[in-house]
Backbone bond lengths (Angstrom), bond angles and torsions (degrees), N, CA, C in turn:
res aa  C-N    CA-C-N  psi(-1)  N-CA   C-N-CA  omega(-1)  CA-C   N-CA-C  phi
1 X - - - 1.475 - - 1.522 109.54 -
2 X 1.156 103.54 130.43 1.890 93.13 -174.90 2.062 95.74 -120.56
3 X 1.482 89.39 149.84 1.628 103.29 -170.60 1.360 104.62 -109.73
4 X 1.577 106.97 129.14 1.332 116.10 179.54 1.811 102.41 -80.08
5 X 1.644 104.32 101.41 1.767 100.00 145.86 1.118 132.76 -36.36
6 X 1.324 128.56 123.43 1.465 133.28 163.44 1.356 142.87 -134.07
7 X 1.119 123.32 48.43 1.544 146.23 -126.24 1.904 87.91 -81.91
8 X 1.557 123.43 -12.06 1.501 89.79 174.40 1.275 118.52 -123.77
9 X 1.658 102.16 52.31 1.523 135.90 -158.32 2.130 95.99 -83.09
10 X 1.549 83.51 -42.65 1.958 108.72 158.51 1.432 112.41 -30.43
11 X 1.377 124.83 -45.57 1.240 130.30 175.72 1.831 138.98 -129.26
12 X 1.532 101.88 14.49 1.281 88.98 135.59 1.577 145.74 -123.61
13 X 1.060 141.45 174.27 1.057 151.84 -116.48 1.388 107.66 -95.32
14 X 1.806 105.06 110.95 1.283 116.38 -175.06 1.914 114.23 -54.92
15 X 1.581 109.68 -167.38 1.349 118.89 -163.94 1.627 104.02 -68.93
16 X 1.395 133.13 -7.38 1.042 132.06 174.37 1.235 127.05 -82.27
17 X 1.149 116.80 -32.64 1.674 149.26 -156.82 1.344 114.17 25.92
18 X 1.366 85.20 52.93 1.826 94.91 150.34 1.668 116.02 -130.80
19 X 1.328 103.15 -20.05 1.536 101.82 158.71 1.606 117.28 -146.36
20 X 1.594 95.63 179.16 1.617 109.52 -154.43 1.740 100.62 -84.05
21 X 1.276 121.87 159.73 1.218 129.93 176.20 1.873 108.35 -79.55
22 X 0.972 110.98 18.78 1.772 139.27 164.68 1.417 91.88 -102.07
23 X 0.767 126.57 -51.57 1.648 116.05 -163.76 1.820 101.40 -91.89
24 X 1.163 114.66 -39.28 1.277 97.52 169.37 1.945 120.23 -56.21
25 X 1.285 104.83 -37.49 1.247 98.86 168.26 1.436 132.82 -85.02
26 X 1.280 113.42 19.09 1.095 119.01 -178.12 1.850 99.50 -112.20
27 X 1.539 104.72 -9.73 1.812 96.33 -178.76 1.088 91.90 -118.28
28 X 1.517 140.17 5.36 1.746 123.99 127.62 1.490 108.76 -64.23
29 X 0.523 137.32 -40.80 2.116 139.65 170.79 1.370 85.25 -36.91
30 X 1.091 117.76 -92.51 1.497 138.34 -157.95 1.806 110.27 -31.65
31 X 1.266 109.87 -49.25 1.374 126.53 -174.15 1.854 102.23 -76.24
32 X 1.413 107.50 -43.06 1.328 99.89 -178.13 1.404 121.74 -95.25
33 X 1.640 117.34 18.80 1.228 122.82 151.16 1.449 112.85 -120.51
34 X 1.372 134.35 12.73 1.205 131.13 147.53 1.633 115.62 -83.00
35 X 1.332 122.81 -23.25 1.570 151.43 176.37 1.713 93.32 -60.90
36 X 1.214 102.62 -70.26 2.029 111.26 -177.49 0.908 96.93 -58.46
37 X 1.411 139.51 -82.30 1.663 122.28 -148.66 1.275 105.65 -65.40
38 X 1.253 137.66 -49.98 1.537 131.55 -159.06 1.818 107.68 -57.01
39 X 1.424 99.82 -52.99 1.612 129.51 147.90 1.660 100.99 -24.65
40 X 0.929 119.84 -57.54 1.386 115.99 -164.40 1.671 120.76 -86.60
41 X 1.408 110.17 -38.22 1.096 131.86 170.84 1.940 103.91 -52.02
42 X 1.306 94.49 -70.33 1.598 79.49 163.03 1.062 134.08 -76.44
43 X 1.327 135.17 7.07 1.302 117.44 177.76 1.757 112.31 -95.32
44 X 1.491 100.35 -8.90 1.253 132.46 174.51 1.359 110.13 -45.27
45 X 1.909 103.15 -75.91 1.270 135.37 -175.37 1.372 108.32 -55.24
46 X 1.337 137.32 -27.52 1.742 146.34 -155.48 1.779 102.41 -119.83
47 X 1.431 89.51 -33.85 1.460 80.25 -170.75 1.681 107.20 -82.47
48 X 1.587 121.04 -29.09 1.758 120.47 164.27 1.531 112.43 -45.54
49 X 1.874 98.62 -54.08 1.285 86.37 -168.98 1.587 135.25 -80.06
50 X 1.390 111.77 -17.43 1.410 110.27 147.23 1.402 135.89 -80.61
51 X 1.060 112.01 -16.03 1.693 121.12 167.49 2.019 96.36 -70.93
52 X 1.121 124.57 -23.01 1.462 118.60 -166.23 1.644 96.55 -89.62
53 X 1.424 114.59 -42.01 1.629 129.53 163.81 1.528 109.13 -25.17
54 X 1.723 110.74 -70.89 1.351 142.64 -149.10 2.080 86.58 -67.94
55 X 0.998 121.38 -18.83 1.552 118.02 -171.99 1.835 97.88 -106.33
56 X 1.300 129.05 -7.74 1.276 102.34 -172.61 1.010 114.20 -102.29
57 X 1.571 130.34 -175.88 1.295 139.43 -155.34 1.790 121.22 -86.67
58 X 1.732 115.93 -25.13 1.161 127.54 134.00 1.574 123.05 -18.74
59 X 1.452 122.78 97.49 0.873 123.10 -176.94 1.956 121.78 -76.15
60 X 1.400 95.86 -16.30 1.449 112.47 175.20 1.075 123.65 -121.01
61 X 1.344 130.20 -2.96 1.967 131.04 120.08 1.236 95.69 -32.39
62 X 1.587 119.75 -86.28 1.241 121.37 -155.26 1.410 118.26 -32.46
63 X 1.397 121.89 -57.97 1.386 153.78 150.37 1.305 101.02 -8.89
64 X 1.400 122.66 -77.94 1.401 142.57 179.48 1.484 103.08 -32.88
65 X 1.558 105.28 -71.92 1.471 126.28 -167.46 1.310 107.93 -46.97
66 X 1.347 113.78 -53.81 2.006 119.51 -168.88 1.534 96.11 -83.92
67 X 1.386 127.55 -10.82 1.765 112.39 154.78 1.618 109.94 -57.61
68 X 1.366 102.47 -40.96 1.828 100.68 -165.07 0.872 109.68 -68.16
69 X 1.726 107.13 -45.63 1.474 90.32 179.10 1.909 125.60 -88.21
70 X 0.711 111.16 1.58 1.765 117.97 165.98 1.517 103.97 -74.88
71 X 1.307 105.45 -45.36 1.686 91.16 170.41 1.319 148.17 -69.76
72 X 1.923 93.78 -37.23 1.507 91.54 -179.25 1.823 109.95 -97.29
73 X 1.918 109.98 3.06 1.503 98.34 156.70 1.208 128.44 -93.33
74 X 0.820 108.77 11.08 1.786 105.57 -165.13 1.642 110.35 -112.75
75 X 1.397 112.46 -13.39 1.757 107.75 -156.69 1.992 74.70 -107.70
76 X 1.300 119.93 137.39 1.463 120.18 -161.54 1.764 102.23 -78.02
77 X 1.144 117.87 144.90 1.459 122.39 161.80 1.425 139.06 -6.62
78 X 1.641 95.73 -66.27 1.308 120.26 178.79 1.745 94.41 -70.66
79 X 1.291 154.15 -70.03 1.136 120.32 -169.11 1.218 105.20 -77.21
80 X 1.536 152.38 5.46 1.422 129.56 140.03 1.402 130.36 -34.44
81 X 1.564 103.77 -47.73 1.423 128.84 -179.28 2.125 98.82 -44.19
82 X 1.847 77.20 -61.30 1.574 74.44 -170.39 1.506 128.25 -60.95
83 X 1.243 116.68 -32.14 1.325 128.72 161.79 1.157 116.93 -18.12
84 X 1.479 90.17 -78.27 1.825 118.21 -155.40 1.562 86.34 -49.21
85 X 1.438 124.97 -69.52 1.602 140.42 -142.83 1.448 105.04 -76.03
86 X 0.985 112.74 -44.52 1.889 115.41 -166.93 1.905 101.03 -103.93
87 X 1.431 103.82 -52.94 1.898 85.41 -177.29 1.618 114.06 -87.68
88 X 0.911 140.23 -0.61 1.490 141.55 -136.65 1.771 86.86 -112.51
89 X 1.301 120.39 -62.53 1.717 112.00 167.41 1.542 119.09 -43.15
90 X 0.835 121.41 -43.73 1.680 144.92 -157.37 1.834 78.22 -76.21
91 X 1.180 148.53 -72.36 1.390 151.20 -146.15 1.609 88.06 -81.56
92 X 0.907 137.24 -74.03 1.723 117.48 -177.99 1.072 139.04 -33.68
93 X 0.908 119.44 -169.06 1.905 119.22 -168.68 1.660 80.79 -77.36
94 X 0.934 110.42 -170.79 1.833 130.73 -153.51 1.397 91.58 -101.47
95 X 1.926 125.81 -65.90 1.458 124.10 -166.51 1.361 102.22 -68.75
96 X 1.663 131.03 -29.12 1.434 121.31 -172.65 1.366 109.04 -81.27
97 X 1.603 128.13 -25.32 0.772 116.46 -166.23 2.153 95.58 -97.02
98 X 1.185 146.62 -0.23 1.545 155.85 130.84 1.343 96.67 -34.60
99 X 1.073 121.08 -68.21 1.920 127.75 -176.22 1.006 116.52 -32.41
100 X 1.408 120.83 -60.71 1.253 148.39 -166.85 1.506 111.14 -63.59
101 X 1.454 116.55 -50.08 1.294 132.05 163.84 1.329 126.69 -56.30
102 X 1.459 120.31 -23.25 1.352 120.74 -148.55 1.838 89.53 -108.81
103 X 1.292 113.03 -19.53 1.498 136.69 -167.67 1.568 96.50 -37.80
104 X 1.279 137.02 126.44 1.603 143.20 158.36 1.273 100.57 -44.86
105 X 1.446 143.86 -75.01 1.188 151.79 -174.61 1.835 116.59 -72.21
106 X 0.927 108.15 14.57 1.520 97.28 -165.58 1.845 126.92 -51.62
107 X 1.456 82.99 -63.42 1.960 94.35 154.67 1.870 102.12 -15.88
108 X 1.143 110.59 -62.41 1.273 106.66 -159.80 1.264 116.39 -97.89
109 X 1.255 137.37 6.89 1.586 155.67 -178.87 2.089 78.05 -101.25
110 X 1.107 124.09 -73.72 1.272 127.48 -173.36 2.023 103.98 -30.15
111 X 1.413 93.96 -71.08 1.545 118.96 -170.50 1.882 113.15 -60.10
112 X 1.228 108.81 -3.56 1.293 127.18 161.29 1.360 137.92 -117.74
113 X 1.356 94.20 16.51 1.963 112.91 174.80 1.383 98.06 -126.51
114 X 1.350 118.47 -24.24 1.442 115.22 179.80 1.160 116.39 -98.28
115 X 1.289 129.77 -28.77 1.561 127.55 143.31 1.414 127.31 -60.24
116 X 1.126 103.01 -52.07 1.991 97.13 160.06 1.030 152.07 -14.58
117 X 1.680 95.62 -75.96 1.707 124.13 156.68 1.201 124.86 -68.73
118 X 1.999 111.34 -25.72 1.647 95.76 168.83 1.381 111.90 -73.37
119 X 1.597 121.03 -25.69 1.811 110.33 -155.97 1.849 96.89 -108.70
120 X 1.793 108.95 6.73 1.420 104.86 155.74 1.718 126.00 -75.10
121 X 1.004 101.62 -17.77 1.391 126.44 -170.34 1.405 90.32 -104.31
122 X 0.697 156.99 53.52 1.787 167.73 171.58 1.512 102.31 -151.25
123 X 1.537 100.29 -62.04 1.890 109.36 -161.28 1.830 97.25 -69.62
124 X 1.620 112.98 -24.96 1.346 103.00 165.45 1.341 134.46 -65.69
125 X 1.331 117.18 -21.88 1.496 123.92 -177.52 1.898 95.74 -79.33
126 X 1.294 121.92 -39.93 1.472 110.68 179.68 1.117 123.24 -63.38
127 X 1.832 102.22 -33.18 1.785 97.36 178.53 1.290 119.57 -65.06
128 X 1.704 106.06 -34.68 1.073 102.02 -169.29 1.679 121.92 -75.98
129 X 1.619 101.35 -20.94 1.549 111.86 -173.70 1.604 96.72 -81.14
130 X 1.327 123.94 -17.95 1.648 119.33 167.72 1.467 115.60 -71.84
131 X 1.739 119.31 -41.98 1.333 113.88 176.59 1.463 122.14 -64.74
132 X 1.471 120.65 -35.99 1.411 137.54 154.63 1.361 121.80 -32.51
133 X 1.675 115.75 -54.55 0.867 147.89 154.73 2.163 122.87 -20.54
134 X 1.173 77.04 -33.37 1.759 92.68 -171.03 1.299 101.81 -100.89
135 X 1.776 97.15 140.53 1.600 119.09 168.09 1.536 106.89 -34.85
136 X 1.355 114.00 136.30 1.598 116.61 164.79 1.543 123.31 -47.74
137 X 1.124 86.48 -30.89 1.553 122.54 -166.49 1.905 100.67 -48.51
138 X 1.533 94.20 -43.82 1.736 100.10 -158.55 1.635 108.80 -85.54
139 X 1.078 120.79 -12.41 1.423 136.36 167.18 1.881 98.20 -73.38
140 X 1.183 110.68 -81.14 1.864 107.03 176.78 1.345 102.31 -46.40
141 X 0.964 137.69 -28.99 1.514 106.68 -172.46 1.503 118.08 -94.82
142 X 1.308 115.42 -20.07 1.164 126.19 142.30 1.643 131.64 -40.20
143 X 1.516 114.80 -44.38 1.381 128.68 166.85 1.461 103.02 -68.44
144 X 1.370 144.45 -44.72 1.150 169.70 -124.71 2.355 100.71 -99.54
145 X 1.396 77.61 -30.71 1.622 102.24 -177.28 1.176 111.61 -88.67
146 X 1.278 123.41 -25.04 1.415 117.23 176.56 1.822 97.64 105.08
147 X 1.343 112.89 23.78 1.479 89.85 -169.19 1.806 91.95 -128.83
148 X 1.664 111.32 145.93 0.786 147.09 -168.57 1.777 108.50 -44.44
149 X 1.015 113.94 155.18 1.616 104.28 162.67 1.721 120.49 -68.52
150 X 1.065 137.29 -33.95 1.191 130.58 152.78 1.243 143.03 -45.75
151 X 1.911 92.99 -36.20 1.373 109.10 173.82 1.539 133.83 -82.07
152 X 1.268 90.22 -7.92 1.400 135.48 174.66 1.235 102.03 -58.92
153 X 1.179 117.77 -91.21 1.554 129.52 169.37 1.038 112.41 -65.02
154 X 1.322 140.10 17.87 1.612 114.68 147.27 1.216 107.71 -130.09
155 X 1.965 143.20 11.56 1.167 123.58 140.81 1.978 119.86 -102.96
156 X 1.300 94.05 1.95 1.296 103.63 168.28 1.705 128.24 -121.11
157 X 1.321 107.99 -65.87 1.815 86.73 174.85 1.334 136.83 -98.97
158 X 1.254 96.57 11.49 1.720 101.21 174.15 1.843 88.97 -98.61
159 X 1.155 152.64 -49.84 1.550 118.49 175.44 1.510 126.39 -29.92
160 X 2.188 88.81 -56.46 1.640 95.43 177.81 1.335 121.16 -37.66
161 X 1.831 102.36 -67.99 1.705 114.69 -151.04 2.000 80.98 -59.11
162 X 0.994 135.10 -49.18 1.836 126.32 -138.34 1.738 92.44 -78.27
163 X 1.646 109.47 -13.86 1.392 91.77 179.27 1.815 104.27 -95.39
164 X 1.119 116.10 -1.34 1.324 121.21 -177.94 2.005 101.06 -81.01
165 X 1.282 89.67 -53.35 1.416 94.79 -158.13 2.057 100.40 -82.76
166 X 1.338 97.46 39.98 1.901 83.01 -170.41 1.777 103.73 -89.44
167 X 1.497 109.60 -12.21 1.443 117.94 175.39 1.718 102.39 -59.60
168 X 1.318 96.72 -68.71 1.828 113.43 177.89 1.380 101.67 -23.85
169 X 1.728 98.74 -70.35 1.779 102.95 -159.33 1.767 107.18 -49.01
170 X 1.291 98.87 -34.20 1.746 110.00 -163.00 1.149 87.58 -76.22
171 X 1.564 174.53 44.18 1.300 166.26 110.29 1.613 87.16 -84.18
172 X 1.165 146.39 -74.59 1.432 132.36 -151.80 1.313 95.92 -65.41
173 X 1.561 144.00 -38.67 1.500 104.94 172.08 1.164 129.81 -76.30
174 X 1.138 112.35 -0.44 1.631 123.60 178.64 1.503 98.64 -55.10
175 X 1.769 92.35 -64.24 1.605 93.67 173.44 1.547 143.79 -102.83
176 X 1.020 91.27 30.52 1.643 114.06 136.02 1.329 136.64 -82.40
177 X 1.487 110.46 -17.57 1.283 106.72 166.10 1.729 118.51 -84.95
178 X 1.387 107.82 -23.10 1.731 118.53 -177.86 1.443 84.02 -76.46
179 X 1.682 132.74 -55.49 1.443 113.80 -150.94 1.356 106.33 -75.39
180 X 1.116 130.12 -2.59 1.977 133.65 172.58 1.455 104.32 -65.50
181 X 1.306 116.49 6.47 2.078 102.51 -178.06 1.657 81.12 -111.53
182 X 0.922 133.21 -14.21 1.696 119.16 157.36 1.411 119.17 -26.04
183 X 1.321 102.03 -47.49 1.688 109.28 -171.42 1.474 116.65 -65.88
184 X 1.398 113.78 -18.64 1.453 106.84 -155.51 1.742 84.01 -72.77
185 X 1.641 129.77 3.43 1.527 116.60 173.23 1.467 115.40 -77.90
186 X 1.061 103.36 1.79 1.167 103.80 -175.95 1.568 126.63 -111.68
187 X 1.558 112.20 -9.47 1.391 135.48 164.44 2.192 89.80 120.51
188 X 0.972 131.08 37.46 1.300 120.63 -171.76 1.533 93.81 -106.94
189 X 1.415 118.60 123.76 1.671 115.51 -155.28 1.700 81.55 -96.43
190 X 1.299 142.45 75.06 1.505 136.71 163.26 1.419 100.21 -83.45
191 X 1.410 109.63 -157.23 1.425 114.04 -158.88 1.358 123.43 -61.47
192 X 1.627 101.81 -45.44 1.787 125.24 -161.25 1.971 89.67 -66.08
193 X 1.645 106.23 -32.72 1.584 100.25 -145.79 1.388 81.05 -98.66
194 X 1.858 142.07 14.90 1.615 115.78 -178.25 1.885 89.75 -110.67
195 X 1.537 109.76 -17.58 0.987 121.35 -165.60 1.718 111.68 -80.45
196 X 1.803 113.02 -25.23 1.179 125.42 140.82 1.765 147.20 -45.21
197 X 1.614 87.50 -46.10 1.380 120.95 173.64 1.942 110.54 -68.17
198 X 1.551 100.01 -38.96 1.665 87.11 -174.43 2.225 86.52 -89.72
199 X 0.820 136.14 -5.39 1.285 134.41 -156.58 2.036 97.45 -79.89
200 X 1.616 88.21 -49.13 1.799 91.51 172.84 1.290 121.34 -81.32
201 X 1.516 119.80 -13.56 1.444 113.95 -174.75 1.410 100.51 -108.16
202 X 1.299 113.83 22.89 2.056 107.36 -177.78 1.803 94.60 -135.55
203 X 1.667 107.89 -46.64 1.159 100.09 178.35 1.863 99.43 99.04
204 X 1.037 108.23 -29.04 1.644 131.70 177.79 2.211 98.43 -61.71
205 X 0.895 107.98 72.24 1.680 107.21 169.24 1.057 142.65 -57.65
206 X 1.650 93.23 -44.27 1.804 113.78 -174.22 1.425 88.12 -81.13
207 X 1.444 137.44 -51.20 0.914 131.75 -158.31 1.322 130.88 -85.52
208 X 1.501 81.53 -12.22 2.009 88.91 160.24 0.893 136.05 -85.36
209 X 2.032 99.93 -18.98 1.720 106.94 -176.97 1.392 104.05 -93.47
210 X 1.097 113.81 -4.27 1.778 121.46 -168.92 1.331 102.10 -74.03
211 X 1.497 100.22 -39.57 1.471 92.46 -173.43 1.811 111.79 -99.82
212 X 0.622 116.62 4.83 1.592 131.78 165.63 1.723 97.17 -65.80
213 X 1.664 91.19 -84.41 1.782 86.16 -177.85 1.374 126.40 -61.08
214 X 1.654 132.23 -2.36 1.130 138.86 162.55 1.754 107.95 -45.88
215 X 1.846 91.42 -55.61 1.570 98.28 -159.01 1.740 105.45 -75.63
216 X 1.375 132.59 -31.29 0.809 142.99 -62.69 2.260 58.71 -156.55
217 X 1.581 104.12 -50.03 1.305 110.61 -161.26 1.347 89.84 -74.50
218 X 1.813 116.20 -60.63 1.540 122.17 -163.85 1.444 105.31 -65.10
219 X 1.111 134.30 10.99 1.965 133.07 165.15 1.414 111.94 -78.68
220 X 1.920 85.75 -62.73 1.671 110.86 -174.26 1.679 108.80 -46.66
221 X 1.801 96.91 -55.28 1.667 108.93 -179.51 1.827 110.04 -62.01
222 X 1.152 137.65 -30.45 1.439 138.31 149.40 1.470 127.31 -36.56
223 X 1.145 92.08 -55.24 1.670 108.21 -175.06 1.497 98.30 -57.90
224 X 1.679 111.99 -85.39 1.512 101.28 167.74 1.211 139.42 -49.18
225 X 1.448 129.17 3.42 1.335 112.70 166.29 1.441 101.78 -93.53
226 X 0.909 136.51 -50.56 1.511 142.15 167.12 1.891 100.68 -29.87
227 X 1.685 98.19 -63.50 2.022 89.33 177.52 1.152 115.45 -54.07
228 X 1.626 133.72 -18.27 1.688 113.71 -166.27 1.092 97.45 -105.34
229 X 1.661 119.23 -25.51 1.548 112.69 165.84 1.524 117.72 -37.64
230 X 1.284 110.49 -47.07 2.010 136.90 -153.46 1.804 91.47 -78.04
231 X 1.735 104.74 -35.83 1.672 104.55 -165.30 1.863 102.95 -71.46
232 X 1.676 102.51 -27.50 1.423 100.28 -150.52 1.607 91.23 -84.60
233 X 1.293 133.99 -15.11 1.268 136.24 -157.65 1.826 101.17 -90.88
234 X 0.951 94.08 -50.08 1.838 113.36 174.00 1.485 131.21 -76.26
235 X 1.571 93.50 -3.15 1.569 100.69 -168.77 1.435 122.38 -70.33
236 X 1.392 118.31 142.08 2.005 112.37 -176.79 1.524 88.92 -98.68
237 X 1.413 118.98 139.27 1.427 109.36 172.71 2.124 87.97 -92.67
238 X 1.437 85.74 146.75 1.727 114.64 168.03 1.987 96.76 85.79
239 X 1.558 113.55 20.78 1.457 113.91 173.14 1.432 115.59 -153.59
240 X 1.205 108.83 45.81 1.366 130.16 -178.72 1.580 91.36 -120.88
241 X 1.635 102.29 107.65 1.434 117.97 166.21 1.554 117.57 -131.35
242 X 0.963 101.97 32.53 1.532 99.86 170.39 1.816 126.88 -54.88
243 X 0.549 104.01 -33.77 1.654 117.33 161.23 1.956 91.85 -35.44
244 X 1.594 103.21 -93.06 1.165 126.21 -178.71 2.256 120.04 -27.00
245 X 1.632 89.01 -57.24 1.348 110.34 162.60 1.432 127.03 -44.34
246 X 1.262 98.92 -64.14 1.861 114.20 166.51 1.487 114.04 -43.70
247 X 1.372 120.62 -37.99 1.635 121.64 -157.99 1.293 94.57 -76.81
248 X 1.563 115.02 -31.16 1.350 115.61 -168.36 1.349 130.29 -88.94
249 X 1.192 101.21 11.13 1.653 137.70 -171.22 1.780 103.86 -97.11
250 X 1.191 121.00 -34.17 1.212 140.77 -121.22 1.958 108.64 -128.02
């Protein structure tokens, strides 16, 4: 079977014909880096504060905390996806769960609670393996100051552990940006699913996925140069354990 090359398949004019199959993949781009950060932003916010849980002296916080996270790492993505989108309406009241359905964006309200909570429950195991991470020492001397247990951890070891663990964090957005083509199961047209879309209507394969993983590399490769930039600026020399951090991610 021989395959017709067509490398400027990129620019002409998708099933609409008003724009190019370049531009269709460029408003899956768009969706699957508005998908990551928002995604990330919360998983940010959920994953400190139960990773900060998972270190305190509360024996049933703690409890609490290592439920969340056993739950939302362990049950895989892809049936998160499905969860969130298909059973999660169905369990609510009847009109909230109509709402929910009727939503313009839903795919992606879905594809950003289910990425969230899985890679919050990730970013919690780093915080917490960063607060662990720290001399005993920096907790007592903190008490030693007159300052509160809260205050504790938020002018003393949550700076430390988050500057320890910024290697860690910088691998989970890496992959947070690969785990955002999850969604296209759910009808969310991001990158993986526009890069599908020109693949059946061109017939062009190599050249659809080529350019998928083209873009797909120069995001990923952005992101981390920007994170090691962020690591080298913040770095403690003799408390850089990312090695250690990562395993615990993992």
């Amino acid at each position: 079977m021989h395959y017709n090359w067509n490398w400027g398949i990129f620019w002409q004019d998708s099933p609409d014909g008003v724009h190019t199959y370049m531009d269709t993949l460029l408003e899956g781009l768009k969706w699957t880096i508005a998908l990551s950060v928002s995604a990330w932003i919360m998983a940010l916010i959920i994953g400190t504060i139960v990773g900060t849980i998972r270190t305190m002296p509360n024996k049933w916080a703690v409890r609490i905390a290592n439920g969340y996270v056993e739950l939302f790492r362990n049950i895989p993505l892809l049936v998160q996806m499905f969860l969130w989108y298909y059973v999660m309406p169905e369990l609510v009241p009847a009109g909230l769960g109509d709402w929910i359905k009727a939503l313009p964006n839903a795919s992606f309200i879905t594809a950003f609670l289910a990425l969230g909570f899985f890679t919050s429950s990730r970013v919690a195991v780093q915080v917490s393996a960063g607060i662990n991470a720290l001399p005993r020492g920096q907790k007592l001397a903190g008490t030693a100051l007159g300052l509160t247990l809260p205050q504790t951890y938020r002018y003393v070891l949550l700076p430390m552990s988050f500057r320890i663990i910024v290697p860690a964090l910088t691998n989970e957005f890496a992959a947070i940006i690969k785990n955002s083509s999850v969604a296209l199961t759910i009808g969310l047209v991001e990158l993986t699913a526009a890069t599908y879309s020109m693949r059946e209507f061109t017939f062009q394969t190599f050249e659809s996925l080529t350019g998928a993983t083209v873009i797909y590399i120069i995001i990923s490769g952005l992101a981390l140069l920007f994170a090691r930039f962020v690591e080298k600026k913040i770095a403690i020399p003799g408390f850089i354990t990312s090695g250690s951090a990562s395993a615990g991610g993992h």
